[in-house]
N, C-alpha and C positions, 0 to 999 in steps of 0.2 A: 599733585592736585593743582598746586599754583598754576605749572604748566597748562594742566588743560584746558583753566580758566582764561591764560593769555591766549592760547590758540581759540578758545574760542571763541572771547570778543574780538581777532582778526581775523576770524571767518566771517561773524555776525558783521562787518564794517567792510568787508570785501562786496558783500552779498547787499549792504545799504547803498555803497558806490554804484555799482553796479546798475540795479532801480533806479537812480537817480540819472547815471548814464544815459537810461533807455524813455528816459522822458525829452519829451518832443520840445525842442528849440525854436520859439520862432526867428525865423531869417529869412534872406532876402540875395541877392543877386544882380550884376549887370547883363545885360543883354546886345549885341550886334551883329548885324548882319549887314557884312558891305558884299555888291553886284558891281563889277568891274571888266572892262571889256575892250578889246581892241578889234576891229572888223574891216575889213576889205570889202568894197561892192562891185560886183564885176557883172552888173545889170548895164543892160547899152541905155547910153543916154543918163548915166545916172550924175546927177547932181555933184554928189558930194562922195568921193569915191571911197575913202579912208579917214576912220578917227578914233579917238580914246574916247570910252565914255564911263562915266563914274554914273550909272543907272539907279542902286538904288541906297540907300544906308537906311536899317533900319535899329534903331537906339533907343533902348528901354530900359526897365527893370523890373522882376518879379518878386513877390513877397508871401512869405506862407505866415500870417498869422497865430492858425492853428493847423493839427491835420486837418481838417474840416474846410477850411478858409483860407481863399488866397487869391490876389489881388497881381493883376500887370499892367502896366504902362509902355505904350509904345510910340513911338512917332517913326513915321514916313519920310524919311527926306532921299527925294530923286526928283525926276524929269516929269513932274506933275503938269495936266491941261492948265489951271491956274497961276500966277507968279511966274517969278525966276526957273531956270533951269533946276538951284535947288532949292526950291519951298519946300519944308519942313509943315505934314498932316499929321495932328494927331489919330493916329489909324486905331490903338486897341487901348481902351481906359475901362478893364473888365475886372469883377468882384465874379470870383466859382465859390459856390457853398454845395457840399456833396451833404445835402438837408437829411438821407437817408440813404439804407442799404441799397448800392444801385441807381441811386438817383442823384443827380448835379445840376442846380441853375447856375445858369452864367447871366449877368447884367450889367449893365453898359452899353458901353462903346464895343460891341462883343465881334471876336473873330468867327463869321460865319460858317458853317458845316457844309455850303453844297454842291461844291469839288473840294474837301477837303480831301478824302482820301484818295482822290485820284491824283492830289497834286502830290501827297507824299507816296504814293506807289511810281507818278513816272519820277519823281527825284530829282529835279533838276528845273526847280523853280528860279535859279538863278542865269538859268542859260536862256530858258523859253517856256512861257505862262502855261499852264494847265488850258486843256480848250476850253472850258466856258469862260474862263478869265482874258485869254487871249481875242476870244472874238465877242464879247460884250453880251454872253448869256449871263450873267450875272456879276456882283463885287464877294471880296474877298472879306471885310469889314461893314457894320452897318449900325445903326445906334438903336436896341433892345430887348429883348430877354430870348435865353433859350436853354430848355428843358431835355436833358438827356438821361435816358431809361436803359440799365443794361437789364432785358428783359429773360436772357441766358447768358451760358456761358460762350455760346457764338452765335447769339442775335444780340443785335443796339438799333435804339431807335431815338427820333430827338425830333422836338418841334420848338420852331421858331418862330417868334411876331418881333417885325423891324418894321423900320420908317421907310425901307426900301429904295432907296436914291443912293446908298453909301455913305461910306466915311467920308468923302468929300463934300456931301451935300446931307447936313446929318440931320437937317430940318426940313421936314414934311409939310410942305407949301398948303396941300388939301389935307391932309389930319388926316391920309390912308394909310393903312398898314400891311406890309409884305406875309404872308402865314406861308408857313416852309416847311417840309417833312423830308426826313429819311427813314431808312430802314436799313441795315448793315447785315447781313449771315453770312457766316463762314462757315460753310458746310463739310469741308473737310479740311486737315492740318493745309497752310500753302494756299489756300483758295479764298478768294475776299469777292462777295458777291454784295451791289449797293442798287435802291431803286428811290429817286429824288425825285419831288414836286414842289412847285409852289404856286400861289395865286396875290395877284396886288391889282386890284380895283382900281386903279387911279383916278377914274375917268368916269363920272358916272353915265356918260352921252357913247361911253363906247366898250366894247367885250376889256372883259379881262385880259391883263395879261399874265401868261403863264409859262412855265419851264417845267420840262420831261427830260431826268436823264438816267440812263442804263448803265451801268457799270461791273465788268467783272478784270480779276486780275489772278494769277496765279504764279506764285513764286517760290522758288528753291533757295538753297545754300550760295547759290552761285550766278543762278538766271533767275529773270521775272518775265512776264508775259500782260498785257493788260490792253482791255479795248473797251470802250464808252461809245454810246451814242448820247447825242441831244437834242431839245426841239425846242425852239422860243417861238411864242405865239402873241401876233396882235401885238410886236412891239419891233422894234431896228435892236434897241439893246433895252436893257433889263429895266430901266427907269424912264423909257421914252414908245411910249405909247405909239401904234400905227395901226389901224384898221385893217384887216382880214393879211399882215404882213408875217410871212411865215419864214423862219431860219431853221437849218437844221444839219446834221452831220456827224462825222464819225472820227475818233482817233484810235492809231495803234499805237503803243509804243513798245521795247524791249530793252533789258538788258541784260549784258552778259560781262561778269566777272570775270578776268582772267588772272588777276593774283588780289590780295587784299588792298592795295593801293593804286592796282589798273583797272580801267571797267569801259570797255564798249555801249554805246546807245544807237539807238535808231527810235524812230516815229514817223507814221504818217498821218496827216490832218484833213477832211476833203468838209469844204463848205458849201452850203448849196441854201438855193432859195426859191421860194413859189412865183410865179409869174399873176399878177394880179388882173382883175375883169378887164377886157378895154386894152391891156398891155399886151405885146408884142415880146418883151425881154422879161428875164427875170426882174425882183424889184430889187436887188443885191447885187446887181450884174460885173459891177464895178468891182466886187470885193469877192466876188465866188471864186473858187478854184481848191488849187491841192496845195498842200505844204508835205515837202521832204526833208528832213532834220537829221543829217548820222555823225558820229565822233567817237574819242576817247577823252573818260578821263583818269587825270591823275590825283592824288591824293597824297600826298609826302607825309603830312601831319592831319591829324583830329582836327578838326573845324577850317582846313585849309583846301581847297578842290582848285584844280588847274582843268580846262574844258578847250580843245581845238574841234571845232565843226563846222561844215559844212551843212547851208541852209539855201533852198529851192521855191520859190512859189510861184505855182504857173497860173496862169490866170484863167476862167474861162472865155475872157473875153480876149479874143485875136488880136484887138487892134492894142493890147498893155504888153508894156515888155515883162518878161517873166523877171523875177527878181533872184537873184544868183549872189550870195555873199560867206565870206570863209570868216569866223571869229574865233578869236581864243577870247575865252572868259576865266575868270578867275572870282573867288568867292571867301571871304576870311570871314569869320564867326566866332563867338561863345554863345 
């Protein structure tokens, strides 16, 4: 009888460990992301032919208070318009509270939604920007709230109000506000279908301006597939207003697997623009054309990626030299 009694308060004490085990711990974590790169330009006439660049380092921390609640800190240090080559932005000072089933605000300094999923479907944000990031349809970062709905098990959808100017400029000169939507379905296993808007008044003397972009992607075990269109309206880039100024264009990108630490890429980019009343040329003319981007990379270790590619941009305009450069990039992370 003794016996059963001992075995049973080290059952009862196994099974109280246990409970206690499976209670949530708040903690926390460091964060980095360093962008590193060696490139060759073999564009005629080019300036500066060969260099090492340390592009971007990004250095944070994240903290889960509760499952509920959790808090990240990041800063930007790279080759920002502002300061030094490295000035250090604070890019993400964001509070998520998941308030309900299916529901999560984010507030802050918040990482915006509207190439996100295109920038983790082409993958490879550290070799070459997602297209609306790369040609100034919108920022990546912005200071204000946004509301995300899983409305099924393969629909999401999330709306956003920012100050619209970016993390760099996080103070809204006129007190307008950026309003932002997506819409996410994935209609069958592999398939990720996305449709983005938004609208920011800046101006009360002139139209809105506004962003349209399409997105579908479909990926295997081994390959991906993915192509976007976009349209910025009534602006040159996503904080700077222009009257009847039209952008628009399309990207491909793919990838193919060939063991778990090799991986082929390719992308094509083509940008294009309206020609305005009275004008003669496009109002973009300088900066239209196509971009060609193909490589391999390697992956040795988890958070370590080595990138050799070759990069093409032809221009529309005849009288620019097309721009022709070979880079190995390189990426280390937690």
């Amino acid at each position: 009888m003794k016996k059963l009694v001992v075995l049973g308060i080290f059952i009862f004490s196994l099974s109280i460990s246990a409970q206690e085990n499976n209670q949530f711990v708040p903690s926390g974590k460091p964060l980095f992301d360093v962008h590193w790169n060696y490139h060759l330009d073999l564009t005629e006439d080019a300036d500066k032919t060969s260099a090492f660049e340390l592009t971007r380092a990004y250095l944070g921390y994240s903290y889960s208070f509760t499952e509920a609640i959790s808090a990240k800190v990041t800063f930007d240090v790279g080759n920002n318009d502002a300061g030094t080559a490295y000035t250090a932005f604070l890019k993400v000072a964001q509070l998520d509270w998941k308030v309900a089933q299916g529901v999560k605000l984010s507030m802050g300094l918040i990482g915006l939604k509207q190439f996100k999923v295109q920038e983790k479907f082409w993958g490879y944000r550290y070799i070459f920007k997602s297209y609306q990031d790369q040609y100034g349809f919108g920022t990546s970062a912005d200071l204000g709230i946004n509301a995300e709905f899983k409305l099924a098990n393969n629909l999401t959808a999330n709306l956003t109000i920012a100050n619209g100017e970016g993390y760099k400029k996080i103070q809204d000169v006129n007190g307008k506000h950026k309003i932002a939507g997506n819409i996410i379905y994935k209609p069958v296993e592999g398939l990720t279908t996305k449709v983005y808007a938004d609208y920011y008044k800046l101006d009360e003397d002139m139209d809105a301006i506004n962003a349209v972009a399409l997105f579908a992607g479909y990926e295997t075990s081994n390959w991906s597939l993915g192509a976007e269109y976009n349209m910025l309206n009534n602006a040159t880039k996503y904080s700077s207003p222009a009257e009847d100024y039209e952008l628009d264009g399309f990207s491909i990108y793919s990838t193919y697997e060939l063991s778990n630490k090799v991986e082929l890429f390719a992308r094509f980019d083509q940008l294009n623009s309206n020609t305005l009343s009275g004008d003669t040329e496009p109002s973009n003319e300088a900066k239209n054309g196509n971009q060609i981007l193909a490589g391999v990379q390697v992956s040795p270790l988890k958070g370590l990626n080595f990138a050799l590619n070759y990069r093409n941009f032809s221009f529309d305009d005849d009288a620019i030299n097309n721009k022709s450069l070979i880079y190995l990039n390189a990426q280390f992370k937690l």
